[in-house]
C-alpha positions as CSV (number, residue, x, y, z in Angstrom):
1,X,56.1,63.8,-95.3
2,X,57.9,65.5,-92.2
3,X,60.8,66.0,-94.3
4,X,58.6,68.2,-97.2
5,X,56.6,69.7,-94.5
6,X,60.6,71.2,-92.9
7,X,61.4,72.0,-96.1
8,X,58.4,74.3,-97.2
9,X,58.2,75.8,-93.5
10,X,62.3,76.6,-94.1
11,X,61.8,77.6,-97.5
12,X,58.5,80.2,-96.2
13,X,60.8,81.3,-93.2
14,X,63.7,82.6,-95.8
15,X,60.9,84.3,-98.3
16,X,60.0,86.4,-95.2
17,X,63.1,87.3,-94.3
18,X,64.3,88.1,-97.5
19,X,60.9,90.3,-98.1
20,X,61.8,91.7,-94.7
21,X,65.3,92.5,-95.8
22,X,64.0,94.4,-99.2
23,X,61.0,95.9,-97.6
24,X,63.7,96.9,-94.8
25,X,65.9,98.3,-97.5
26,X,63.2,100.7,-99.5
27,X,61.5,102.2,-96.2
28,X,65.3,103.4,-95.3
29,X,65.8,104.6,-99.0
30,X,63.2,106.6,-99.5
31,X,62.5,107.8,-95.7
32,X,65.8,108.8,-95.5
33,X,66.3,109.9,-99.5
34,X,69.4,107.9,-99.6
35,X,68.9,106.1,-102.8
36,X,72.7,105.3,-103.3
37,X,73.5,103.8,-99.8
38,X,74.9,100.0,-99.9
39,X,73.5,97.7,-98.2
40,X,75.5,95.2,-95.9
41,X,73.0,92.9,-94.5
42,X,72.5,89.2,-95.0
43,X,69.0,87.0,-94.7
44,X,71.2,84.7,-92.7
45,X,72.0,87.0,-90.4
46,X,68.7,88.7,-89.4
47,X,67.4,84.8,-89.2
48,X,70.5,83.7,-86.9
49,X,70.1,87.4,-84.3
50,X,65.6,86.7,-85.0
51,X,66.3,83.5,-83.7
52,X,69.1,83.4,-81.1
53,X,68.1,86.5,-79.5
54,X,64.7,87.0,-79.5
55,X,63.1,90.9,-79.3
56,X,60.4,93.7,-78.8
57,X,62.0,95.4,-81.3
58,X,62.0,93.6,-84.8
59,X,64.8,94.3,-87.4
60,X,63.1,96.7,-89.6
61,X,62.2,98.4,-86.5
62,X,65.9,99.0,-85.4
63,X,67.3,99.4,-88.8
64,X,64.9,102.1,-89.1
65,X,66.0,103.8,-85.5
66,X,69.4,103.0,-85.9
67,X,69.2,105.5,-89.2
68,X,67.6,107.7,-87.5
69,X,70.1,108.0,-84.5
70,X,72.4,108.2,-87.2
71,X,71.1,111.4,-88.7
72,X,69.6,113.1,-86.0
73,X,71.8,112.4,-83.2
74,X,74.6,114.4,-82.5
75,X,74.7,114.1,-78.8
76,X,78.4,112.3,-78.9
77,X,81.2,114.3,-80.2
78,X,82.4,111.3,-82.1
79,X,78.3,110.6,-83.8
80,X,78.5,111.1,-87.8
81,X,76.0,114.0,-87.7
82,X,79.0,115.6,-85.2
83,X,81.6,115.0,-88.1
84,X,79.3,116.8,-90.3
85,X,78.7,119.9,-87.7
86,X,82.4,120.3,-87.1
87,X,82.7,120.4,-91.0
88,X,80.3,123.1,-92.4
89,X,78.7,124.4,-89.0
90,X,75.0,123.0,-87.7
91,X,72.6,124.4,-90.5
92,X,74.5,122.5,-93.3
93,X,75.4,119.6,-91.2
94,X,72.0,117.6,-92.5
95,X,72.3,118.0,-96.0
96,X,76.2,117.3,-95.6
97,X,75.8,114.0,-93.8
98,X,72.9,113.2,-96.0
99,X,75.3,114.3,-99.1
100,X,78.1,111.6,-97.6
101,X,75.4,108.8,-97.0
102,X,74.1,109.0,-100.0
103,X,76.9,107.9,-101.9
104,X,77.9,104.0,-103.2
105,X,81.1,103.9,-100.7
106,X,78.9,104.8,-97.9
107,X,78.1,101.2,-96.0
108,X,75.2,100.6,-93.8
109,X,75.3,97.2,-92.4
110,X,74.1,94.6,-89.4
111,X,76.9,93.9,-86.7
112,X,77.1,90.4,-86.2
113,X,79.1,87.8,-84.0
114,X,81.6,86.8,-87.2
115,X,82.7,90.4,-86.9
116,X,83.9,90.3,-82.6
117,X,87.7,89.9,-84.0
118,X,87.4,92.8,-86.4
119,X,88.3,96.4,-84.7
120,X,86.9,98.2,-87.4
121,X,83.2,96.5,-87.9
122,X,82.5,95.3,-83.7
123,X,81.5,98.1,-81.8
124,X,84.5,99.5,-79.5
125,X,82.2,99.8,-76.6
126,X,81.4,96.1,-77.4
127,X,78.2,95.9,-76.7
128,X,76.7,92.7,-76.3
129,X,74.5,91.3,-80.1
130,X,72.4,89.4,-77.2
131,X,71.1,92.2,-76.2
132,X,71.1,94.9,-78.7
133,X,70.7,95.4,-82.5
134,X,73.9,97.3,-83.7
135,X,74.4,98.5,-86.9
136,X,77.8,100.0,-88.1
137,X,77.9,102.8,-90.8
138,X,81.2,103.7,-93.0
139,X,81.8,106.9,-94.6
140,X,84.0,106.5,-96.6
141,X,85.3,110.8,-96.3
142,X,85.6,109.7,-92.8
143,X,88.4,107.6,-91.2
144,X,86.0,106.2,-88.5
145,X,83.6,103.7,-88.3
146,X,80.0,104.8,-86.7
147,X,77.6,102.6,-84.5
148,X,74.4,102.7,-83.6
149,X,72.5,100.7,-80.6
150,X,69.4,99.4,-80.4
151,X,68.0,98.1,-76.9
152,X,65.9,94.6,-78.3
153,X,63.8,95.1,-75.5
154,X,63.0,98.6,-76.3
155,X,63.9,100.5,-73.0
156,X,66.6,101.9,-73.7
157,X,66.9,105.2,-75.5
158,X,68.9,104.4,-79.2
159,X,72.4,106.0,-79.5
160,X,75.4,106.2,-82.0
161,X,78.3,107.0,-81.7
162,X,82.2,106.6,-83.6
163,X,85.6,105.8,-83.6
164,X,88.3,106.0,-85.5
């Protein structure tokens, strides 16, 4: 009886993750109108970093402020919405960087501990998973990968930022 009762509060756990993972997934599409944006974010991982590191801020929350560092912040010169400044000036910027999002080699993804080894998806200010959310974002019209941070406690002001 212990063993079914595990089994259907496992199986219950991975429905709401995986509803948390779509639901995630269409609030970013259509808040942000990218429609086309791939996705690069597994059930096992938000369960693992839910689990391991637990948070004020829940997933959707910092998936949803991580895209909006992304597209709003251009505070460091190295940020995405900075690459698009620097390319057609600041009042095309927005609809340039939404224009490069929006396409099926754009990548949005969760950083995770599998990834410390890899220079292009870890963050190169390594900061610590424990402590933050951190998403990555490829362009693919850029030769840089983009970061964003999200405190998990929530005091700490969300930023992005780039490197190539």
């Amino acid at each position: 009886m212990r063993r079914v009762a595990l089994f259907v509060f496992i199986f219950v756990m991975g429905l709401n993750v995986l509803a948390m993972r779509a639901s995630t997934v269409n609030a970013i599409r259509s808040s942000f109108n990218l429609p086309d944006i791939k996705f690069k974010i597994k059930n096992n991982d938000i369960t693992e970093q839910t689990n391991n590191y637990p948070s004020v801020v829940s997933f959707t929350d910092a998936a949803i402020k991580a895209m909006e560092s992304f597209v709003t912040d251009a505070s460091d010169d190295e940020s995405p919405l900075r690459f698009s400044i620097g390319e057609v000036g600041e009042k095309l910027a927005r609809i340039n960087l939404n224009h490069l999002m929006n396409q099926e080699t754009t990548t949005f993804g969760l950083v995770t501990e599998a990834m410390s080894d890899d220079p292009i998806l870890f963050p190169a200010q390594r900061e610590e998973i424990s402590n933050n959310w951190i998403f990555y974002l490829k362009i693919s019209e850029y030769d840089a990968t983009f970061w964003a941070v999200v405190d998990r406690e929530g005091l700490t002001k969300t930023y992005n930022y780039g490197a190539n």
